[in-house]
Each structure stands twice: as C-alpha cells, then as structure tokens.
SEDOFI-204324 format. One line per 3 residues: number of its first residue (from 1); their letters; for each residue x, y, z of C-alpha. Coordinates in nm, 2 decimals, always signed. Example, Ala and Ser with C-alpha at 12.3 -4.5 7.8 and 13.67 -1.06 7.14 Angstrom:
<nodes>
1> as> +1.23,-0.45,+0.78 ~ +1.37,-0.11,+0.71
</nodes>
This chain:
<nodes>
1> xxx> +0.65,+1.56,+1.21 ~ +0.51,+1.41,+1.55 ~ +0.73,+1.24,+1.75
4> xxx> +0.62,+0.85,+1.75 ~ +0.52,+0.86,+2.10 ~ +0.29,+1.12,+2.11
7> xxx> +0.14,+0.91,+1.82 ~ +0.10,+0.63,+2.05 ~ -0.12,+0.81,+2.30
10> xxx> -0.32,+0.94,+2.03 ~ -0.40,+0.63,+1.85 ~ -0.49,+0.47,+2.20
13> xxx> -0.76,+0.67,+2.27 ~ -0.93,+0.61,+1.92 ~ -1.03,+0.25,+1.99
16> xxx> -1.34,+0.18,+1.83 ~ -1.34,-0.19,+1.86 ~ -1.21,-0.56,+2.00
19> xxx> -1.05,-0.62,+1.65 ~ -0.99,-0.26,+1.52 ~ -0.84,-0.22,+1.15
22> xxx> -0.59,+0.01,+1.07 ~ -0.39,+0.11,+0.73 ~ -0.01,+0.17,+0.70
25> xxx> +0.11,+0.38,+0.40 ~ +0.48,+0.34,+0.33 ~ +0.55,+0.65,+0.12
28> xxx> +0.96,+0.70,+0.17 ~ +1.06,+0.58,-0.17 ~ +1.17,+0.82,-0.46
31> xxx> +1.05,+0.63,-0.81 ~ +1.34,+0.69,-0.99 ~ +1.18,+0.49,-1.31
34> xxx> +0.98,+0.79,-1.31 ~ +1.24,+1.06,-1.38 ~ +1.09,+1.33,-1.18
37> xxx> +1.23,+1.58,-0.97 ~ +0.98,+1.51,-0.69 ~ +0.91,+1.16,-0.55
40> xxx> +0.60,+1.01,-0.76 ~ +0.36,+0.99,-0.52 ~ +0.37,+1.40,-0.55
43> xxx> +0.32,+1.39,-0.86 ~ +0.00,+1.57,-0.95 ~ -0.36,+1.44,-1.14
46> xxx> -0.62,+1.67,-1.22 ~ -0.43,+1.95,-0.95 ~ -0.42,+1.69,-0.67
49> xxx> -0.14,+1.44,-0.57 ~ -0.12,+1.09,-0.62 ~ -0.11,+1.00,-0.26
52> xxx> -0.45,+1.15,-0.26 ~ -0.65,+0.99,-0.42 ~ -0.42,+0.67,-0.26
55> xxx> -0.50,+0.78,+0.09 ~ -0.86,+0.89,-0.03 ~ -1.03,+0.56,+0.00
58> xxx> -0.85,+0.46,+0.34 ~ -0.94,+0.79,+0.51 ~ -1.29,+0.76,+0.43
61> xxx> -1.37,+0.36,+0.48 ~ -1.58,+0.35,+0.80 ~ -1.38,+0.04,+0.95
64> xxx> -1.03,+0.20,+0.95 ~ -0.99,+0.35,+1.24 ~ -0.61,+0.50,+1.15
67> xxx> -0.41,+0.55,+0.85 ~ -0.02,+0.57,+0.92 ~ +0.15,+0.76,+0.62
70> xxx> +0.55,+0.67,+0.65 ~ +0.77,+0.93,+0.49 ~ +1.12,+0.97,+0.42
73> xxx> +1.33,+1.23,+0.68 ~ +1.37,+1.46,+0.39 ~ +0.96,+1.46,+0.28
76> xxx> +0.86,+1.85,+0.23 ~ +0.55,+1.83,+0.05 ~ +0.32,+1.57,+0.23
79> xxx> +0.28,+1.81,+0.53 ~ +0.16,+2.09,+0.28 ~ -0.12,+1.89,+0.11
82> xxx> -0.49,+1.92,+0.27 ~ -0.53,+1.56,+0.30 ~ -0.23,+1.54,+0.57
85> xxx> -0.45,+1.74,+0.82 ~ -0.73,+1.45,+0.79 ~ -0.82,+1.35,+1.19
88> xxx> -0.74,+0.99,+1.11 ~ -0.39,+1.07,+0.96 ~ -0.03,+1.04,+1.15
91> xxx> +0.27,+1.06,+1.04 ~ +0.60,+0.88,+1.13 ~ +0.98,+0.87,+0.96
94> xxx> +1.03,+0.59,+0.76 ~ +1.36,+0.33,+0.71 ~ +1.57,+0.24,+0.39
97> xxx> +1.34,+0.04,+0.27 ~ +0.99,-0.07,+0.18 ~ +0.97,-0.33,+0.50
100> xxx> +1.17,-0.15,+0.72 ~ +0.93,+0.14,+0.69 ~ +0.62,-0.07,+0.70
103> xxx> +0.75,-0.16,+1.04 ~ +0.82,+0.18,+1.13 ~ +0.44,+0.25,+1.03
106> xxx> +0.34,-0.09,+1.26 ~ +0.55,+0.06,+1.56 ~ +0.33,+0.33,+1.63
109> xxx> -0.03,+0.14,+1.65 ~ -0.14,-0.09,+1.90 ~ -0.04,-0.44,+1.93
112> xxx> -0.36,-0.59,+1.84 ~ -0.63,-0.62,+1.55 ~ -0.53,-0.61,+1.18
115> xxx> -0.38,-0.37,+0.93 ~ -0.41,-0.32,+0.54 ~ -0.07,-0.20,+0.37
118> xxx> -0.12,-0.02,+0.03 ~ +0.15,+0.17,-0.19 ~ +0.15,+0.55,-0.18
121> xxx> +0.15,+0.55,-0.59 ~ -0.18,+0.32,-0.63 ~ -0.43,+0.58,-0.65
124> xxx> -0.71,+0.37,-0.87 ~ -0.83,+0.14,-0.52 ~ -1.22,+0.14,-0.51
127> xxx> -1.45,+0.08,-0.21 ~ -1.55,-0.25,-0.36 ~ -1.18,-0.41,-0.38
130> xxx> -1.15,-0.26,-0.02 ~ -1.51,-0.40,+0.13 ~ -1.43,-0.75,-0.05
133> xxx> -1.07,-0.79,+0.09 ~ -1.18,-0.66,+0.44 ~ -1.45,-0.93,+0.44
136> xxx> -1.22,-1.24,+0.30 ~ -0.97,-1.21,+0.53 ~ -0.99,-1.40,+0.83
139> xxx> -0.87,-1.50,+1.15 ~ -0.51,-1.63,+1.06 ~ -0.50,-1.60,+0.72
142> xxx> -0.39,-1.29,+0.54 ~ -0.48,-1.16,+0.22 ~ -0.40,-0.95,-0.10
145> xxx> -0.58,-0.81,-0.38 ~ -0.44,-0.98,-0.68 ~ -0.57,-1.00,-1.05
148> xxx> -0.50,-1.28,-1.30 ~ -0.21,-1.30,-1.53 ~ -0.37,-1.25,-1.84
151> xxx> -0.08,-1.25,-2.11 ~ +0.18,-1.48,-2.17 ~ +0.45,-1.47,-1.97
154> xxx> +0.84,-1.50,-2.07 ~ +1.12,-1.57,-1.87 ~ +1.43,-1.38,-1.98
157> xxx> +1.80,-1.49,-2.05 ~ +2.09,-1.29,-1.93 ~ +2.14,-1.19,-2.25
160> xxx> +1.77,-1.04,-2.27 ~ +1.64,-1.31,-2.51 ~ +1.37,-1.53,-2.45
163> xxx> +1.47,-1.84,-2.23 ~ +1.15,-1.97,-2.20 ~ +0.75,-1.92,-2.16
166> xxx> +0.63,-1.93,-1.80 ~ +0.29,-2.12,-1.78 ~ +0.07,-1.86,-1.63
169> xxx> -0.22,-2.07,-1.51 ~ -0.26,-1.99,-1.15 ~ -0.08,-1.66,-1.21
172> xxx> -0.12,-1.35,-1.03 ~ -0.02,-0.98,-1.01 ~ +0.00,-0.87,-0.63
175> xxx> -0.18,-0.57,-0.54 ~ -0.23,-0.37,-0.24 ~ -0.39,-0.32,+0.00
178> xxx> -0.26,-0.66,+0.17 ~ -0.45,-0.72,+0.52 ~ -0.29,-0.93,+0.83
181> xxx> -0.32,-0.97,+1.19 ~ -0.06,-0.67,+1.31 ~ +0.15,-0.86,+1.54
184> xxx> +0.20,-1.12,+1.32 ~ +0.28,-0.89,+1.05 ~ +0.54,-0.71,+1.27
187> xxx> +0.71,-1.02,+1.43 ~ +0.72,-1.18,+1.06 ~ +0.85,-0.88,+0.93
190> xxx> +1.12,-0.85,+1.18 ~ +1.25,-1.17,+1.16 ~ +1.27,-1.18,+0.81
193> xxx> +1.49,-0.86,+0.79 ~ +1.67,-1.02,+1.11 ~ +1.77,-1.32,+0.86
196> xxx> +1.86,-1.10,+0.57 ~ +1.53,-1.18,+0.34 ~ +1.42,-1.04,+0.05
199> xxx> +1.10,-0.90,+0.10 ~ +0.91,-0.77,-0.16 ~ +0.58,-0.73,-0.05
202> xxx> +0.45,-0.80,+0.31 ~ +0.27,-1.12,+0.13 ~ +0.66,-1.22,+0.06
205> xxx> +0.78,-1.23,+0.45 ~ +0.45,-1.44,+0.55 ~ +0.49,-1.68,+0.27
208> xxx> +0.85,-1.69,+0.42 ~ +0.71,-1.72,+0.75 ~ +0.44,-2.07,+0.60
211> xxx> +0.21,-1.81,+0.68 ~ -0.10,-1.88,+0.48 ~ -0.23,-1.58,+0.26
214> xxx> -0.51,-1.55,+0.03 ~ -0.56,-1.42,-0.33 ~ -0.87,-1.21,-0.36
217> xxx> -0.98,-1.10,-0.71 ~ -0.89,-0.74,-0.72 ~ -0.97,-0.50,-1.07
220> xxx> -0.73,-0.47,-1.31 ~ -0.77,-0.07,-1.29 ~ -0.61,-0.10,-0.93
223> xxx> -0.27,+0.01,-1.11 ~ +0.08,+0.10,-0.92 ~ +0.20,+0.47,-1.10
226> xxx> +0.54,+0.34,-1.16 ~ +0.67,+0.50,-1.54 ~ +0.54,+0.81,-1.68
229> xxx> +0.29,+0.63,-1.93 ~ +0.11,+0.55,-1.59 ~ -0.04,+0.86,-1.51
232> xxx> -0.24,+0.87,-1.81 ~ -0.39,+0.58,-1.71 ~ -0.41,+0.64,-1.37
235> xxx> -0.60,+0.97,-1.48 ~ -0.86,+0.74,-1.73 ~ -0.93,+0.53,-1.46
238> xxx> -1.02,+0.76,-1.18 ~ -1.23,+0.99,-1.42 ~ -1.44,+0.61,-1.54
241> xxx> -1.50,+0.57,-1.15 ~ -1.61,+0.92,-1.19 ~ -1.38,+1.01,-0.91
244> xxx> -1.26,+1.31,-1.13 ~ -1.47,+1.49,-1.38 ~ -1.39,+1.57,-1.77
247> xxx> -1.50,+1.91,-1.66 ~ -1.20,+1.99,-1.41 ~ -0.95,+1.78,-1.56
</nodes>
C-alpha cells in the first residue's frame, strides 16, 4: 500500500476544479453475516468482485475526480484485482470501524470541496441515482440516497415478539453514496467519535451535529450484499441494468 503522504501529493496535482468531488470507499470490514472465508466485498459475481462493480460507477463518473478505497492492514486481495490499478484509485489503511476508516479515507484528500461515501458491498448503484444525488446536494446541506419504507414495520420485544407496529409514513431506508462538504464531514466525524457517538452512517454524525441532510429518492435495486440470499439478487439486478450478460454469467 502507498504510504498516505505520497497520496497527498498525488491527489494535489489532480485538481480539476474550485469545488472538486471525490469518493471515499470504506472497505475494512469482514461481513461476518455472510459466513465466508473472504471478506464479502471479495466475493465474486459473474467472475468479478463485488467491489467492482461497487467502485465501477465511481471510477467512471466524469465529476469524481478520486476514489479513496480504505482497507483493512490484513487486505490481500484488493491489490490483485484489475480495477485497483484504475488512475483514479488510492489506497489507504483503514481503522476499527466504519467512521474511523471513513476518516482515514478523508485524511488523505484535500481539505476542500465535497465527497460521496458508498459501501464496498453495494454493487447495484446506477449513473442515474449518482447524477440525481450529485445534483440535489447543495451548498450546506448534505444528502443520501434513500428509498421509501414500503412494508410495515414492527418494533421488537426483548423477548423477540412483537411490541408494537412502527408507523412508516415518512420512512426511509439509507443508502449510499451519501455526499457532504469534506471538511465538514471530517470535523463532524471527529467530534462525534471524540464524544463517544454511535455512528452508523455518516448521515448519523451530521444529524448529531443539527446538520441538515436531505433524502433523495434512490432505486430500490441499490441493495447492500449483506447475507448470502443477496448475491443472487445482486447478480439479477446488475444483469436487468444489463451490466452483466446471461451469456457470461
């Protein structure tokens, strides 16, 4: 792996413009829901890994100028897929957990313009989602991708029964990517591990931080590979946004 201040220089010279946009991929965790022997992300559809087709869409979007992959110090197989030699790819060593290696992944880029986050195991994002939450987002306000809480909802008991139904008007799943203004990501995000918060999503430390975000409509295909029913879908998906063929599946 590069050494973080080699990356610095390197991502300095690639300014393209007064606001510039850049991605940060935290990919250190394991999925243990999973049960795999490699971390999730690794694992492969149609002959290429998840964090592929994840990175895919990032890598190629004309307005992100750098995509910061964050991987645990133990990682052996991002380094061997062809994707990690893309020119707009670096790589850094990631913390214990998800926001302390989101801010490992913030470290490393200029302290100016904005940054998307998105989960190493969410291979299904499409351009649209990406175009539509690059152009809601604005000046001081974040946003996320988010889709619509479609089924009822139950809250659980301790003992695993029913307690009651949660009203899901107004309810949404969180997606990735979710975009900020960098600095304010990273000083939120700091402060919020400072004072021992729990932080579930980068949306979480700015809601923390009365931080305004905003919910943009994102497709329900825009799944997280989480349990190993997921791939399946994960495969059906990409091959309806014909990103893989019947053919070569």
């Amino acid at each position: 792996m590069q050494a973080s201040g080699a990356l610095n220089i390197k991502i300095k010279e690639n300014h393209l413009s007064s606001n510039p946009l850049y991605a940060v991929v935290p990919a250190a965790g394991i999925g243990k829901r999973m049960g795999s022997e490699i971390p999730k992300q690794y694992l492969q559809i149609n002959q290429l890994p998840i964090i592929h087709y994840s990175l895919e869409t990032l890598v190629n979007h004309q307005q992100i100028e750098r995509v910061v992959v964050v991987l645990s110090p133990r990682d052996r197989w991002f380094e061997q897929l062809a994707i990690a030699k893309h020119p707009k790819i670096c790589v850094v060593v990631g913390g214990a957990e998800r926001a302390d290696s989101v801010l490992c992944g913030l470290k490393v880029l200029p302290q100016h313009g904005r940054v998307l986050v998105h989960d190493a195991a969410r291979p299904c994002l499409t351009v649209a989602d990406l175009d539509l939450l690059i152009e809601m987002q604005k000046e001081g306000v974040g946003a996320i991708l988010a889709s619509e809480v479609r089924d009822t909802m139950k809250r659980a008991a301790g003992n695993q029964c029913i307690d009651h139904t949660v009203e899901r008007e107004r309810l949404f799943h969180a997606l990735t990517p979710q975009l900020f203004d960098l600095p304010l990501l990273q000083h939120v995000l700091t402060a919020a591990l400072d004072q021992g918060v729990n932080i579930t999503d980068e949306a979480s430390a700015m809601e923390w931080a009365n931080h305004p975000v905003l919910l943009v409509p994102g497709r329900n295909d825009n799944i997280k590979v989480t349990r190993p029913e997921d791939l399946q879908l994960a495969t059906l998906f990409l091959t309806a946004q014909q990103r893989i063929t019947g053919e070569s599946r």
